[in-house]
C-alpha positions, 0 to 999 in steps of 0.5 A: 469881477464876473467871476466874483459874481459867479462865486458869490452866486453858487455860495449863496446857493449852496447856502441856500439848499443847506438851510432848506435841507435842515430840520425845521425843528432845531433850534439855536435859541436857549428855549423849550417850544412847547404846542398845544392843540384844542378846541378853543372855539366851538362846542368843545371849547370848555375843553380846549379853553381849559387846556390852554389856559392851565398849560399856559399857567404852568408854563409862567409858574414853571419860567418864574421858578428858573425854567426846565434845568435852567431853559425857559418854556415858550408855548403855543396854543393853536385852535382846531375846533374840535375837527380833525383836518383842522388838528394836523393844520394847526399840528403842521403850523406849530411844527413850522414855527418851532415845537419841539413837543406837543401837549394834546390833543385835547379831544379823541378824533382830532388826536389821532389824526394828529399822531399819526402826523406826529409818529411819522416825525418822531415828534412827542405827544402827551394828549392831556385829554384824548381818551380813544385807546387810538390816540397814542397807538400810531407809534412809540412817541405818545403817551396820555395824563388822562384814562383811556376809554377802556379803563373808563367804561370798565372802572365806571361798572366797577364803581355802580356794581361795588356801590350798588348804585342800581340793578336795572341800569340803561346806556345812551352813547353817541354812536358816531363818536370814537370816545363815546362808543369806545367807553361804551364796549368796554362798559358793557363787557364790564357789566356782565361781571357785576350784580346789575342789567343793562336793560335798555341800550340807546345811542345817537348820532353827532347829526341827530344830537338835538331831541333825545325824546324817544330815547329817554322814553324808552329809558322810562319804559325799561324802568331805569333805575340809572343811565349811563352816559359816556359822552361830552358835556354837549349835549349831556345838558340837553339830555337833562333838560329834556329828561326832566322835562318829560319827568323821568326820575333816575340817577345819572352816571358820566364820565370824564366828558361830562366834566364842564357841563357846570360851565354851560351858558343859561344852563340851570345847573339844578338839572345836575343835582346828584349827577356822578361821574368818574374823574382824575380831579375835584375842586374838592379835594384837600390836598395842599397841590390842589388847593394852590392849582385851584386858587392860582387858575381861579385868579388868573381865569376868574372861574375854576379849573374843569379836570381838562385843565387839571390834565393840562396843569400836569402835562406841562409838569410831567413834560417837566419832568421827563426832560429833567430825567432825559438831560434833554436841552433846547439846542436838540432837533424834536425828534432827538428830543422824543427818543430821549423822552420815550425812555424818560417817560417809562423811568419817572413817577409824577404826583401832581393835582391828578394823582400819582402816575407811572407809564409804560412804553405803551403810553399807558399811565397807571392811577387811581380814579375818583368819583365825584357827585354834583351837589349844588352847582359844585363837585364833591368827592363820593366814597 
């Protein structure tokens, strides 16, 4: 008998250390694990709410139609509050329970905290929303639905510069951003090619976000014609309050970060009229994709989808996609998953509400942007 206990110890031992030698992330269930990682609470939370949401919505129409190539779709949001430790938290406690693949982050610094955690495992990364040329550069796994800053400063000087919006143009960006000051360089560098002046730079700080009065003054001073601004929604509404305010008449031209400003609390968004910005995405848009997305978001969240939940909506289907293409199944371990999605990725052409869109093994999707102008309280396509 003692040499049955014996026996029986050692095996389970044995047993023991093999469980805890295997992979965390394969799985013997019939079912895709799918993260995503946003800011669902905090100043951010227009974007990361946005995200959640359209992914999830995705997901649900994607198991009613019969799941990816037979397999249903689980998915797991987790908040990081628009904070990089707290993304590789959330990032290591959704590995933990089982993701497979990651869709986000959503914003630039938590995402490329995270992508260095997810190159390390040879995890797969599609970042609706991070725009920092950093977000997909720590490895080969990553790819984005959305623009890059560079392409986005350079296309937002393309467009002022074709559309003669201004000759005498003034830049505020948050210097202590890696988005804001990202889209900023490649803006200016633009702009040396186009009919206009950059005639007075301004920036702040995440710890001086508050008063832009001495900014905006000298934005007055300089005769501005039109300010750029390339940062988030928060705190572009108080930039407007304030600006108008001290009565400073401009145009104003964002991003795709000022996208949700319409979303804002208590703010009027009278203060927005004939604001501009670059997206992949408008409500407005005729096309029957949209027009569905739309609908179907605004039943099931009460509200309309901002462009972060339109880059959403399409990851999940882009993912959908490239696994189709890859032959990938649920019984994979996530780093067999990603070296099949990284070839898939680079072979399919994805039309969704943002567009048409192709990668290349840099991560990089090629697509045409749009403007849009608000125009009482809505988005409306510009020319």
């Amino acid at each position: 008998m003692k040499n049955l206990r014996k026996v029986l110890c050692v095996t389970m031992a044995a047993a023991m250390t093999t469980a805890l030698a295997l992979p965390a992330a394969v799985f013997a269930d019939d079912t895709f694990h799918i993260g995503m990682i946003g800011p669902i609470t905090g100043a951010a939370a227009i974007y990361g709410s946005a995200v959640a949401n359209a992914g999830q919505l995705a997901v649900d129409e994607i198991n009613e139609a019969g799941g990816i190539a037979g397999f249903q779709v689980e998915y797991t949001a987790e908040d990081d509050e628009h904070d990089a430790e707290k993304s590789v938290n959330a990032y290591n406690s959704l590995k933990d329970k089982g993701m497979q693949m990651l869709l986000g982050t959503v914003t630039s610094a938590p995402c490329i905290a995270v992508e260095a955690e997810a190159a390390a495992d040879n995890m797969f990364l599609l970042t609706p929303s991070g725009t920092a040329v950093e977000c997909i550069q720590a490895g080969d796994n990553a790819f984005r639905v959305c623009f890059s800053d560079p392409a986005q400063g350079t296309a937002a000087a393309q467009y002022i510069g074709e559309h003669g919006l201004a000759e005498k143009v003034g830049v505020l960006y948050n210097s202590s951003d890696v988005y804001s000051t990202g889209v900023y360089a490649t803006f200016r560098a633009e702009a040396e090619n186009q009919p206009f002046e950059i005639v007075e730079d301004q920036s702040f700080t995440d710890d001086s976000n508050k008063d832009f009065s001495t900014q905006l003054l000298a934005f007055k001073d300089a005769g501005c014609e039109l300010i750029f601004v390339p940062f988030y929604y928060d705190p572009a509404y108080l930039v407007l309050g304030q600006a108008a305010d001290m009565g400073l008449e401009t145009k104003w031209f964002g991003v795709d970060g000022m996208d949700g400003i319409l979303s804002v609390e208590n703010f009027d968004t009278s203060l927005a009229e004939d604001v501009m910005l670059l997206t992949p995405f408008s409500v407005s848009a005729e096309d029957e994709l949209t027009q569905n997305f739309v609908a179907k978001y605004k039943e099931a969240y009460g509200e309309e989808p901002n462009q972060f939940a339109a880059d959403a909506y399409d990851g999940v289907y882009i993912m959908k996609q490239a696994i189709e293409q890859a032959g990938v199944t649920p019984d994979m371990s996530y780093s067999e998953i990603c070296d099949a999605l990284k070839t898939a990725m680079t072979e399919i052409e994805f039309t969704g509400v943002t567009g048409t869109i192709t990668w290349d093994a840099s991560g990089e999707p090629t697509k045409a942007p749009m403007a849009v102008v608000i125009k009482n309280g809505a988005y409306e396509l510009m020319d």
